[in-house]
N, C-alpha and C positions, 0 to 999 in steps of 0.2 A: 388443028386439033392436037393438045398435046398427046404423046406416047404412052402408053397404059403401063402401069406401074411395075408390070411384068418384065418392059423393055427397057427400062431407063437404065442407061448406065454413066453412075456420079463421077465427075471429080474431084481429086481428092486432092485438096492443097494447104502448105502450110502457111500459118500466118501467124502473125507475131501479135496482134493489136485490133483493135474494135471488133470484136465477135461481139454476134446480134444475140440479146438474154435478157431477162430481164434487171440485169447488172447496168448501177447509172456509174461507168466506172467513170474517175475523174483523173487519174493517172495513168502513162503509158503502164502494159505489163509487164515490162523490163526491169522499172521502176521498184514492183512489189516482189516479184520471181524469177530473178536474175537467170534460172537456169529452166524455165516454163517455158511451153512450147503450145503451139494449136493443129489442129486437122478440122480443116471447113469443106465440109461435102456438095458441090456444086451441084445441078440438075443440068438439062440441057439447054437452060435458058442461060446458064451464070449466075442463074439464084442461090441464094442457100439454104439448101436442106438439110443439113446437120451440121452440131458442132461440135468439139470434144476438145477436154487444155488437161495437158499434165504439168506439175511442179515437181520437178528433181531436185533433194538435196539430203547431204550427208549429214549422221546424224548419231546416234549412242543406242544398239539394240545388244538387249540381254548385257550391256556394259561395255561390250566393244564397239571398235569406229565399222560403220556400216553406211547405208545411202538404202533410200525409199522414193517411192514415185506413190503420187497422188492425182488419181485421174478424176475430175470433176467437170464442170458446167457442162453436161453430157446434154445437148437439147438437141429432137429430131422437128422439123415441123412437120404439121399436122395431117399436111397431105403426104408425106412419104414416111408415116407410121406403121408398125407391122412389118416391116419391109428385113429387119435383121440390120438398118444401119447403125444405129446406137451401137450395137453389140460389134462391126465392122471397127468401127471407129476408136473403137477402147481395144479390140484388138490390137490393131495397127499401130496406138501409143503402147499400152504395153510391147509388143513386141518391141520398138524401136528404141524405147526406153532401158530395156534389156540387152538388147542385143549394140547398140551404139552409147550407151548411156553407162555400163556394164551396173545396172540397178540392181540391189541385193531382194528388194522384196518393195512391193506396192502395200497401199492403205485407203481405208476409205472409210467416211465419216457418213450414215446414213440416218434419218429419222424414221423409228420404227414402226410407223404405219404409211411409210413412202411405197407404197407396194409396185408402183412402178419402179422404183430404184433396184428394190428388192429382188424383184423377180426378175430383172438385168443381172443382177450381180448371180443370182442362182445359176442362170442360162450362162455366164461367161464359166463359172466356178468349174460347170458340168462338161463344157467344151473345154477350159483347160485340161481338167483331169483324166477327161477318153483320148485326146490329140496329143495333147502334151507328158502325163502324166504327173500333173501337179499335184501339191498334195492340196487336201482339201484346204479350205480356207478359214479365217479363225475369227471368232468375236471375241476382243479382250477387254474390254469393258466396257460401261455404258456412262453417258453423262447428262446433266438436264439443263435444259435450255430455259431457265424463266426471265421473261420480258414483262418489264412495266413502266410507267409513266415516275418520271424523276419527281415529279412534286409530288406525286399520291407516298413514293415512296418514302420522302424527306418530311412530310407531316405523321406518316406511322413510323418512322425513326428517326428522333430529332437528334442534333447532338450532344454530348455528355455538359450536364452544365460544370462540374468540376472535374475536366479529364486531363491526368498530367501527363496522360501518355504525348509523343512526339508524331504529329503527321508530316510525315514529306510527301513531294511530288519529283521523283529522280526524274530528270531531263538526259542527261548524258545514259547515252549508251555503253561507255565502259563502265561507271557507279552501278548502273542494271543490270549490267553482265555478270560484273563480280558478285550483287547480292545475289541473282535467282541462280548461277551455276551451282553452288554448295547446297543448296535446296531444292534443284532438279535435275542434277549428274546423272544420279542413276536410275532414272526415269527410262521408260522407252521413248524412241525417237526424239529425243531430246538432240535439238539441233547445235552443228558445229560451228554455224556463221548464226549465234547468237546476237552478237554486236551489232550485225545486219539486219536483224527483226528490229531492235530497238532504232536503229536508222531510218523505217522505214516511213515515208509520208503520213502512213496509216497509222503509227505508231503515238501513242499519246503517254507514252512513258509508263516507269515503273511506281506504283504506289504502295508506300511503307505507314507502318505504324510502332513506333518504337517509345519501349520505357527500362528504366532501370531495373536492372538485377537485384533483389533486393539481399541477395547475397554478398554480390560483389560491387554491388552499386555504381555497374559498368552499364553505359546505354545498352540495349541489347534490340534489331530487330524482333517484331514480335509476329508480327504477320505481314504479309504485303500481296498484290497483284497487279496482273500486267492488264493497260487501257487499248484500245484498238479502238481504233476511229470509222464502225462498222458503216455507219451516215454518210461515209465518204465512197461505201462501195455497191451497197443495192438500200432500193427502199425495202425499210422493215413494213410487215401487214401481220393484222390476225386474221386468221381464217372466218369465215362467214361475217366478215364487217368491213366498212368501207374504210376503217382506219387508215391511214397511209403516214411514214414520219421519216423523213431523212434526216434527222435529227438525232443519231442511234449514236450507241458507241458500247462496246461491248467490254465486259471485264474477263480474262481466264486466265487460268494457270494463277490459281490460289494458292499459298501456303498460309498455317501460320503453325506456331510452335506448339508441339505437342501434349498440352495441357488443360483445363479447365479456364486459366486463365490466359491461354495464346487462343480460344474460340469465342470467348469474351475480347478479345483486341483485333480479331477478324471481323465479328459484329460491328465494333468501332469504324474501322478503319473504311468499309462495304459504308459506313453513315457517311464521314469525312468525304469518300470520292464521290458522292452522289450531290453532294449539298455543292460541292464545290462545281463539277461538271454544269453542277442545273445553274450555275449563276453565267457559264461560260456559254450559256447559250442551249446547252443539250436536251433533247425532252424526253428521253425513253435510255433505256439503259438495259441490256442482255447480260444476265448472269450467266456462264460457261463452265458449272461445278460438275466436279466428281460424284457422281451415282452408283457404283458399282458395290453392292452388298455383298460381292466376295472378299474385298480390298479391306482390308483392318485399316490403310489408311483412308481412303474411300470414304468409307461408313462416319468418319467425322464428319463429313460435314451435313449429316441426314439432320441435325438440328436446324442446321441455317437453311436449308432446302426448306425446312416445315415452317420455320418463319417466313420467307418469303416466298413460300405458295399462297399466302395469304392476301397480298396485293398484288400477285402474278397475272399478268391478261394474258400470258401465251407462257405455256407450258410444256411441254415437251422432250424428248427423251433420244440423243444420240446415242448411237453404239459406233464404236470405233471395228475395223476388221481387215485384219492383216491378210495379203494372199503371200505368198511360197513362191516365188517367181524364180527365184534363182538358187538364193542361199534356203536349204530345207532344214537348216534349225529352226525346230520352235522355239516361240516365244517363251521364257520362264515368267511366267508373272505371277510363281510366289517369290521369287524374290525380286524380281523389279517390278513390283504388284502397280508404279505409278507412270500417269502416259504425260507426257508435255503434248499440250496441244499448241500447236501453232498455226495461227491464225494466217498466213500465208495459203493455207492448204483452201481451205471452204469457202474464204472470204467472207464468213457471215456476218 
């Protein structure tokens, strides 16, 4: 008869590779997060009852060079729920993350009616700040997640019959580096091994859309975003349907030029990667845009969010939330009002 839940005591081990999720990963984790780490919570059998992975790496906060940790696929199973392991286990990466890693400030990427997440991250927030004396912790902005089917989308936006603008598909990692760095520098957390996202397996390159100046009648980027090959890392689902598609691949970290007509060539260009993707095989596709109606820049893209709530099957709403772990500057985000997401973090 096993030990009543009062007695067990877990071990706690590191691991590098195959934690039990509902992640179909297909590459080592070495692979995607050179500097990520695991804690897997054994029982007394050698089962496992929890898991927790953080990602380290350095990165651009408030404008200078800093480093963040991203604790994520936090899963306890079912029978040793309640128990405070979850919350053990993101301890114990924060701490080591801090104290060996010397991490300036952690983040996390939560969906706002995850109420279990939520109410983990309250319960950690409330034990940092009585034990520790952290300062509270910050929500800096929010972003929307819409998911739909590549052909529903590619029949309600076909593409331009006479469009002179230029699509490319940048493949090389340095071509990608150079265009998004002058476009997301002064971003928060904007990473410093950029070169390295673009390298990554998951990585499906940077997509541009470009036309001339009609000033200088110089090619000019006009908008572009970065592809993530999300199919390669868990099956996408919508809630209450039996949907299922590893077929996904996700787009974020938008820009385009700030004008009537660079939102007009982000529409484009959102057509161009869809039509093309869907012929490469892909069937669903994750929009990963900015939501934050405090953000002046933000707030552009409330147009194309309302277009494409329209064929949206999954909708929903990240907030991004920094914790104070080390360094207790806040964040300024009226003046680096924008966040680079990076798709290492979530894996979504």
């Amino acid at each position: 008869m096993p030990p009543s839940k009062r007695s067990i005591t877990f071990v706690i081990r590191e691991k590098k590779t195959k934690l039990i999720s509902e992640f179909v990963f297909k590459h080592p984790w070495e692979s995607i997060q050179p500097r990520g780490s695991s804690l897997v919570a054994e029982d007394y059998k050698g089962d496992v009852a929890g898991v927790a992975r953080s990602y380290i790496y350095d990165c651009n906060v408030n404008g200078e060079a800093s480093s963040t940790s991203y604790v994520f696929l936090i899963r306890v199973h079912p029978d040793y729920r309640r128990m405070s392991l979850a919350i053990y286990l993101t301890a114990r990466l924060f701490y080591r993350d801090v104290t060996e890693a010397d991490v300036q400030y952690m983040t996390s990427w939560v969906v706002v009616d995850n109420n279990a997440s939520l109410g983990l991250q309250d319960r950690i927030a409330s034990v940092g700040k009585e034990v520790y004396g952290m300062p509270d912790s910050e929500i800096i902005g929010a972003y929307r997640c819409l998911g739909c089917f590549t052909s529903e989308f590619c029949s309600r936006f076909p593409l331009p019959m006479n469009d002179s603008a230029i699509f490319r598909h940048v493949a090389s990692p340095e071509v990608a580096s150079s265009i998004v760095t002058p476009q997301y520098v002064e971003s928060q957390f904007f990473p410093h091994d950029l070169k390295a996202l673009f390298a990554s397996p998951l990585n499906l390159g940077l997509f541009t859309i470009s036309a001339k100046n009609p000033n200088t009648g110089v090619e000019e980027v006009m908008a572009s975003i970065i592809g993530w090959n999300s199919g390669d890392v868990r099956i996408s689902s919508f809630r209450d349907s039996d949907f299922r598609s590893d077929g996904a691949f996700l787009l974020c970290n938008p820009w385009f030029h700030p004008s009537t007509e660079g939102r007009a060539h982000f529409r484009q260009l959102l057509a161009h990667v869809c039509h093309s993707m869907t012929s490469k095989g892909f069937k669903f596709v994750n929009f990963f845009l900015p939501n934050d109606q405090n953000s002046a820049i933000q707030k552009m893209y409330a147009p194309v969010i309302q277009q494409l709530e329209k064929v949206a099957k999954m909708n929903v709403t990240w907030r991004a939330r920094v914790w104070y772990v080390k360094n207790k500057t806040r964040l300024d985000m009226s003046k680096f009002s924008n966040i680079f997401y990076d798709p290492r973090q979530t894996l979504i």
